[in-house]
C-alpha positions in Angstrom: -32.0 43.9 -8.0 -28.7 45.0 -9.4 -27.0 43.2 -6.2 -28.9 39.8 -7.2 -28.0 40.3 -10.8 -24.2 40.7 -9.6 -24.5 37.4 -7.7 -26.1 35.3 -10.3 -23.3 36.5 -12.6 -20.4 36.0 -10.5 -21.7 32.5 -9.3 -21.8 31.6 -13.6 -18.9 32.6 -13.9 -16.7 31.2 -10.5 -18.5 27.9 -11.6 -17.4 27.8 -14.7 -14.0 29.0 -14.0 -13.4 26.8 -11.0 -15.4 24.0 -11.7 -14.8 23.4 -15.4 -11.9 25.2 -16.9 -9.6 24.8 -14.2 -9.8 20.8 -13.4 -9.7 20.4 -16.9 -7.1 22.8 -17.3 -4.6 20.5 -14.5 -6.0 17.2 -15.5 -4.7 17.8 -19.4 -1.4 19.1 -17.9 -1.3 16.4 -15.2 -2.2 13.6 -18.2 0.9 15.3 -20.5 3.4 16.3 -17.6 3.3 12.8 -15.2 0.9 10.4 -16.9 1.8 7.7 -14.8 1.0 9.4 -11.3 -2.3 11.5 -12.8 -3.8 7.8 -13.7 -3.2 6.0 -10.4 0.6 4.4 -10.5 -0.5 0.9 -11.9 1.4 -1.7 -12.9 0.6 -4.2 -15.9 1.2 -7.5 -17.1 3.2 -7.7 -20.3 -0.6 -8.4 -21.7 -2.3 -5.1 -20.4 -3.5 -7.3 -17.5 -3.6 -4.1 -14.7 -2.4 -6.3 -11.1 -2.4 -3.1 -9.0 -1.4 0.2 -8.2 1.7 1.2 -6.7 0.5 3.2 -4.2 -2.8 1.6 -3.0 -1.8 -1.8 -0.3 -3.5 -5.2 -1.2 -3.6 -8.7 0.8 -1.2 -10.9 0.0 -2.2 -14.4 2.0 -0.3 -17.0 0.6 3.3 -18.3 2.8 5.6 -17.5 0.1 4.5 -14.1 -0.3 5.4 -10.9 1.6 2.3 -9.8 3.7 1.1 -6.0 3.5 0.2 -4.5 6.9 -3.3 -5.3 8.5 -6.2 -2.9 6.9 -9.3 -1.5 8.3 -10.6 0.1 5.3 -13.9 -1.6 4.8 -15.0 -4.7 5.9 -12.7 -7.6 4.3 -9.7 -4.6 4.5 -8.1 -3.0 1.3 -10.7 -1.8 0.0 -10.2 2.0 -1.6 -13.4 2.9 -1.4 -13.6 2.8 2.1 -10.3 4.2 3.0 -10.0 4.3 6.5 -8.3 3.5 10.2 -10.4 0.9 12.8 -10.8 4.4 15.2 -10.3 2.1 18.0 -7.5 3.7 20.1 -4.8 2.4 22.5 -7.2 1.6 25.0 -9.6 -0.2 22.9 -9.7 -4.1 24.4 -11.1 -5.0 20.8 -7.6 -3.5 19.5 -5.9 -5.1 21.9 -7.1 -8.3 21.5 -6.5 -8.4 17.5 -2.9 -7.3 18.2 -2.1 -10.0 20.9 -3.3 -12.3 18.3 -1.2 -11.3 15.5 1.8 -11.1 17.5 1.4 -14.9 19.0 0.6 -15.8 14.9 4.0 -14.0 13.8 6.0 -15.2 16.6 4.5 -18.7 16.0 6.5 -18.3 12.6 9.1 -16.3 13.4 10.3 -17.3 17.0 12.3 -15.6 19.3 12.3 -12.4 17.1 10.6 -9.1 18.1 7.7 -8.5 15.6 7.9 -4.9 13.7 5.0 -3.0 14.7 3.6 -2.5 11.2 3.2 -5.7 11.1 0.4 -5.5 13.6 -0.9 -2.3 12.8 -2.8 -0.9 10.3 -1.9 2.9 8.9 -4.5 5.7 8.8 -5.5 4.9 5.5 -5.2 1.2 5.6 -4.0 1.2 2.1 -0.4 1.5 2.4 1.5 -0.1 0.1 4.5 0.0 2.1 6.1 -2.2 5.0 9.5 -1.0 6.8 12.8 -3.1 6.2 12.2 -4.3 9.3 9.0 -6.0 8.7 10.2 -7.2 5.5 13.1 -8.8 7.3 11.0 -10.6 9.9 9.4 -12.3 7.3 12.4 -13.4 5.0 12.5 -17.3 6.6 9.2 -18.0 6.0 9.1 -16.6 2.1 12.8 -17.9 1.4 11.6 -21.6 2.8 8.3 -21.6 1.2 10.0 -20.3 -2.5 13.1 -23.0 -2.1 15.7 -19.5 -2.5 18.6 -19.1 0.1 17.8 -15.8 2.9 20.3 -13.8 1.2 18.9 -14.1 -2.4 15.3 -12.5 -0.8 17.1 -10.1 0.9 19.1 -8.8 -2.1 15.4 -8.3 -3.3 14.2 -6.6 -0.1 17.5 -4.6 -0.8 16.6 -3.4 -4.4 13.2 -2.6 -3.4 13.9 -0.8 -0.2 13.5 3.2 -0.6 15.1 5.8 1.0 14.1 9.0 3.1 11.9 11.3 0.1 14.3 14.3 0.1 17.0 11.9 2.3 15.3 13.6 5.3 11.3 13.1 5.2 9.4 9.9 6.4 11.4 6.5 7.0 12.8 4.0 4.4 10.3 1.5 3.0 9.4 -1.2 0.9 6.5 -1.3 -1.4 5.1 -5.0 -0.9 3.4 -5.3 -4.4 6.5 -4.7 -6.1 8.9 -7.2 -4.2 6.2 -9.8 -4.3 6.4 -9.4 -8.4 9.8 -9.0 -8.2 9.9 -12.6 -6.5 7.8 -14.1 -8.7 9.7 -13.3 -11.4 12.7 -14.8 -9.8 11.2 -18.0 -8.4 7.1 -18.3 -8.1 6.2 -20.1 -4.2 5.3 -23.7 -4.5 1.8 -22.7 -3.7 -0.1 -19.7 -6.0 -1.1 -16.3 -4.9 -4.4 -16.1 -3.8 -6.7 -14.4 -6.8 -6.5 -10.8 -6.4 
């Protein structure tokens, strides 16, 4: 009995400690310390208007935008509730077939140039917000043509929004395809609208 009584106790008390006091104990400090990364990174509209998150990818369809890299995470992609790769792997004809077809589509607009291979596949989560310089580069004809700017004024705004190495020596250099999509709009919107979002 004593033995039960212990256990009782100890499970009151762990669950209380552990699953109350402490979460609420790093979600106050996380709220005071970095309340921009404890609620999500997201970026605003003058207005309020919240247009994303830093950190979670989106589509972008339209020509004079920047496009993301493909998404399996749920059924129409992007979605964060279903955060998630395809699990097909490199044998998968299904895989092989969607890739083949996004390659002849990007080469179709971008001939004679190699197409960056995060352009054609998805990441683990299939929320990355990020593209590589390279992809970004493959597509500065088509958004410089479509937004009536010269190549080198999009790529001075690949430039500013291209990050380094974290730490100068951990994962690759990036750009986060949300933010240089606003960045452009705010130079010069595309002829035709982003899609709703």
């Amino acid at each position: 009995m004593k033995n039960l009584l212990t256990a009782v106790l100890m499970t009151i008390v762990t669950t209380i400690l552990l699953g109350l006091i402490y979460p609420l104990m790093v979600t106050g400090i996380a709220q005071v310390v970095f309340p921009d990364k404890a609620n999500g990174q997201l970026i605003k509209r003058s207005d309020g208007t919240i247009i994303g998150s830093r950190i979670i990818g989106q589509p972008f369809g339209g020509p004079g935008y920047f496009h993301s890299r493909p998404s399996a995470a749920g059924a129409a992609g992007y979605d964060a509730g279903a955060s998630s790769g395809s699990n097909l792997g490199p044998t998968s004809q299904k895989l092989m077939d969607r890739i083949k077809g996004d390659v002849e589509r990007l080469q179709a607009e971008n001939p004679g140039q190699p197409v960056p291979v995060d352009l054609v596949t998805s990441s683990g989560s299939g929320l990355d917000p990020h593209i590589s310089p390279a992809a970004a580069e493959f597509q500065v004809p088509r958004v410089a043509r479509e937004r009536k700017l010269s190549e080198a004024e999009v790529r001075r705004v690949i430039s500013a929004h291209t990050e380094g190495r974290q730490f100068g020596f951990l994962g690759e250099p990036r750009v986060n395809v949300l933010e240089l999509n606003l960045d452009l709009d705010s130079v010069k919107p595309p002829s035709i609208p982003a899609p709703a979002r």
